[in-house]
DOTI-534790 format. One record per residue (C-alpha): residue number from 1; residue in three letters; chain; x, y, z. Coordinates in nm, 4 decimals. Each point is the difference from the previous one (the first is absolute). Layout:
# residues N
<pt pos="NUM" code="ALA" unit="A" xx="X" yy="Y" zz="Z"/>
...
//
This chain:
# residues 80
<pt pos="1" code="UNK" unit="A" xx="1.0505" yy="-27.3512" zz="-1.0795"/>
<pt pos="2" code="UNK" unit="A" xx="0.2783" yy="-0.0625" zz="0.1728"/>
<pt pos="3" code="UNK" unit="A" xx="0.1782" yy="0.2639" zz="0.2942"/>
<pt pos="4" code="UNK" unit="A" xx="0.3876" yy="-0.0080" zz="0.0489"/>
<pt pos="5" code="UNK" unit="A" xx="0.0228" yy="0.1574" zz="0.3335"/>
<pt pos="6" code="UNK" unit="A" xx="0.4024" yy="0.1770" zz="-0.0880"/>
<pt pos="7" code="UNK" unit="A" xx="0.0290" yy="0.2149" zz="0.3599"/>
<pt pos="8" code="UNK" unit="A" xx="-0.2258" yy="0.0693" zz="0.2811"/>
<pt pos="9" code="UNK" unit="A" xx="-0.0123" yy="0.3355" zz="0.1506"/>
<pt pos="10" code="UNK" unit="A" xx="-0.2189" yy="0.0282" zz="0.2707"/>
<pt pos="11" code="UNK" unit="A" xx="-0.3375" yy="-0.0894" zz="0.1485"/>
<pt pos="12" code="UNK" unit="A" xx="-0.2355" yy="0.2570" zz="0.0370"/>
<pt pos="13" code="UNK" unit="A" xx="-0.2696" yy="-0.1691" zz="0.2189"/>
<pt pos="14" code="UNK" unit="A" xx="-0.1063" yy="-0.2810" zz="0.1215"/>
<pt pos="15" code="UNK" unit="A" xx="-0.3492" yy="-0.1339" zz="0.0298"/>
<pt pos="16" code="UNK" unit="A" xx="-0.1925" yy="-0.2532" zz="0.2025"/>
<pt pos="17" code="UNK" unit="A" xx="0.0224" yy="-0.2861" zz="-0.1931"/>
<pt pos="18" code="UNK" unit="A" xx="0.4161" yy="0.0162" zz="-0.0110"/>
<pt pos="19" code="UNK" unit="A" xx="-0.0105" yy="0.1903" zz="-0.3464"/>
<pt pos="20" code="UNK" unit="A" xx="0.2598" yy="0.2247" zz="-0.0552"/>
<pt pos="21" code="UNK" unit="A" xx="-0.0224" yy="0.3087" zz="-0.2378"/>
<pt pos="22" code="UNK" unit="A" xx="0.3356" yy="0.0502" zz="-0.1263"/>
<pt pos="23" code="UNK" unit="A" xx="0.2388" yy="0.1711" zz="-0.2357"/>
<pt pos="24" code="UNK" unit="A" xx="0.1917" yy="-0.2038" zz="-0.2407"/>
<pt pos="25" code="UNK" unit="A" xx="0.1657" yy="0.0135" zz="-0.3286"/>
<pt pos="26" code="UNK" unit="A" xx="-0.1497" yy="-0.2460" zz="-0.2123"/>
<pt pos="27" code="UNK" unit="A" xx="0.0020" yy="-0.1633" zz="-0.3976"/>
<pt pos="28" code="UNK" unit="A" xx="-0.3277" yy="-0.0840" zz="-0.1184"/>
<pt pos="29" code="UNK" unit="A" xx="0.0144" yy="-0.2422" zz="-0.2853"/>
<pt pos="30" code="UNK" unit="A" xx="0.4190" yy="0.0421" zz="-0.0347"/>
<pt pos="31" code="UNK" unit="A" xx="-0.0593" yy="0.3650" zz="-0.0715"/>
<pt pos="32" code="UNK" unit="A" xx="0.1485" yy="0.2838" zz="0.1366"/>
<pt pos="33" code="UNK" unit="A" xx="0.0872" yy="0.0412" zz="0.3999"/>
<pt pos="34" code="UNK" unit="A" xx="-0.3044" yy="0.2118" zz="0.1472"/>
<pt pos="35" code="UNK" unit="A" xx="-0.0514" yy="0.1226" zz="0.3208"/>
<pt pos="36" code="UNK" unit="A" xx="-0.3029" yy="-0.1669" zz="0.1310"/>
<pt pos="37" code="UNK" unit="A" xx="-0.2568" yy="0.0547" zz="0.3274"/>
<pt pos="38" code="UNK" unit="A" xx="-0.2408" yy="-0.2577" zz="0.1005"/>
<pt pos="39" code="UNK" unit="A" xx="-0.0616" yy="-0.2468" zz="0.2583"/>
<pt pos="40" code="UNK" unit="A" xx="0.1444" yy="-0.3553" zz="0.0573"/>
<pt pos="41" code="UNK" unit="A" xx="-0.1043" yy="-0.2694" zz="0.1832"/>
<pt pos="42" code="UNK" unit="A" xx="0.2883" yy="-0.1004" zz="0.2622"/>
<pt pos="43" code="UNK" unit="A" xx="0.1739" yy="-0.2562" zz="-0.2667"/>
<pt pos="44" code="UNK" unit="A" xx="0.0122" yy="0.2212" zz="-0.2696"/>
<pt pos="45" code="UNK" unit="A" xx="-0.2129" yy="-0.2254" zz="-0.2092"/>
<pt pos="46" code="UNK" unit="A" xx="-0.3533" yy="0.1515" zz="-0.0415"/>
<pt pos="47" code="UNK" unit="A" xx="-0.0476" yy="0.3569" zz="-0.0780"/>
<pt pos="48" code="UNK" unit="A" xx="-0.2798" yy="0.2883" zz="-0.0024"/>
<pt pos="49" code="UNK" unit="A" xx="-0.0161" yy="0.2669" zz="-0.3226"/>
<pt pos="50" code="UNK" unit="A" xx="0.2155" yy="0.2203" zz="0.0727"/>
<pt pos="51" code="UNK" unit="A" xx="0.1939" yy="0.2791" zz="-0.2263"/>
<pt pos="52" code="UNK" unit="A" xx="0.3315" yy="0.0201" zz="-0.1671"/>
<pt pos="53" code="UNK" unit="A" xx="0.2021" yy="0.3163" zz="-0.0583"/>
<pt pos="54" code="UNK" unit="A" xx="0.2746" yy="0.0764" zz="-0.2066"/>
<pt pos="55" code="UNK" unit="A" xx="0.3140" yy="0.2009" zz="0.1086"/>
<pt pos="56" code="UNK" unit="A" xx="-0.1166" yy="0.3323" zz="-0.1176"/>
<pt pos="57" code="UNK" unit="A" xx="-0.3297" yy="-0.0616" zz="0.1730"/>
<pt pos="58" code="UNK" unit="A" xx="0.1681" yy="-0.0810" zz="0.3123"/>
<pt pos="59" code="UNK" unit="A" xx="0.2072" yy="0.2940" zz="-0.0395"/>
<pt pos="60" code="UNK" unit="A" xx="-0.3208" yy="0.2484" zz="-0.0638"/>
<pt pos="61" code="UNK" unit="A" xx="-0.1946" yy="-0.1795" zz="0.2934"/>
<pt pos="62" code="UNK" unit="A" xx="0.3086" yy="0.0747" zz="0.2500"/>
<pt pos="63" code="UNK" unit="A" xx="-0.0311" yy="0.3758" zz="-0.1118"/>
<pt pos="64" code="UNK" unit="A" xx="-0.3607" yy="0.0268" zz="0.0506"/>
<pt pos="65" code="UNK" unit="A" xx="0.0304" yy="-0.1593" zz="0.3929"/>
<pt pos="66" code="UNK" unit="A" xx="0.3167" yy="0.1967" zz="0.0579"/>
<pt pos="67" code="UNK" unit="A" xx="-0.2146" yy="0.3124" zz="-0.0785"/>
<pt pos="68" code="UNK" unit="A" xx="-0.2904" yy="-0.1112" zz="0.2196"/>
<pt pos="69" code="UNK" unit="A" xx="0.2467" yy="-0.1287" zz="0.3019"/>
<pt pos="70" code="UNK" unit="A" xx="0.3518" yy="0.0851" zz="-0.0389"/>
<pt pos="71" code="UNK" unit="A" xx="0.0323" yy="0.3150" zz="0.1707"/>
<pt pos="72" code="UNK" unit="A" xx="-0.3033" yy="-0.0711" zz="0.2339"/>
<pt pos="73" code="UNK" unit="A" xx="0.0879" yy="-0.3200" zz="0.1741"/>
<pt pos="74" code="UNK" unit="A" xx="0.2454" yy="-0.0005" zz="0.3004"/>
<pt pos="75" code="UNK" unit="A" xx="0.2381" yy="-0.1977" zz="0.0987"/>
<pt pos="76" code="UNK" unit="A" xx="-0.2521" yy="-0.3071" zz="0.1027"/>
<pt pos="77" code="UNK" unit="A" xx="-0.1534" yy="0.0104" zz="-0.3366"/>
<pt pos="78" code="UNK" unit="A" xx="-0.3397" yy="0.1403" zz="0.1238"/>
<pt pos="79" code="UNK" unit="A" xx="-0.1614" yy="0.3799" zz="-0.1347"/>
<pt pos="80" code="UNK" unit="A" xx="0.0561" yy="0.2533" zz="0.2271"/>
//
């Protein structure tokens, strides 16, 4: 199998062996871009499983956490 990393969006954590769990849009195989979360080593050559998510499902995920967060986080990003 082979990963075409196309953007990176963010890291979401970092662990203690340097791994990174990021988001990333991503072609598996030459198929269609994919947003994609797992966790890279610091080279970006060895990866964990992780999952892949197309637009829609990034779209319904953002929904669900804007309906758990949105209105209750303040401006620093923690619940109130």
């Amino acid at each position: 199998m082979t990963c075409t990393l196309k953007e990176h969006y963010g890291v979401l954590s970092h662990d203690a062996n340097g791994w990174c769990k990021e988001l990333n849009l991503v072609s598996w195989n030459g198929g269609m871009d994919k947003f994609d979360i797992r966790s890279w080593d610091h080279l970006h050559q060895k990866k964990t499983r992780g999952i892949t998510l197309r637009t829609e499902e990034v779209e319904n995920l953002y929904r669900i956490l804007d309906g758990l967060y949105g209105a209750e986080h303040d401006a620093a990003g923690s619940m109130s």
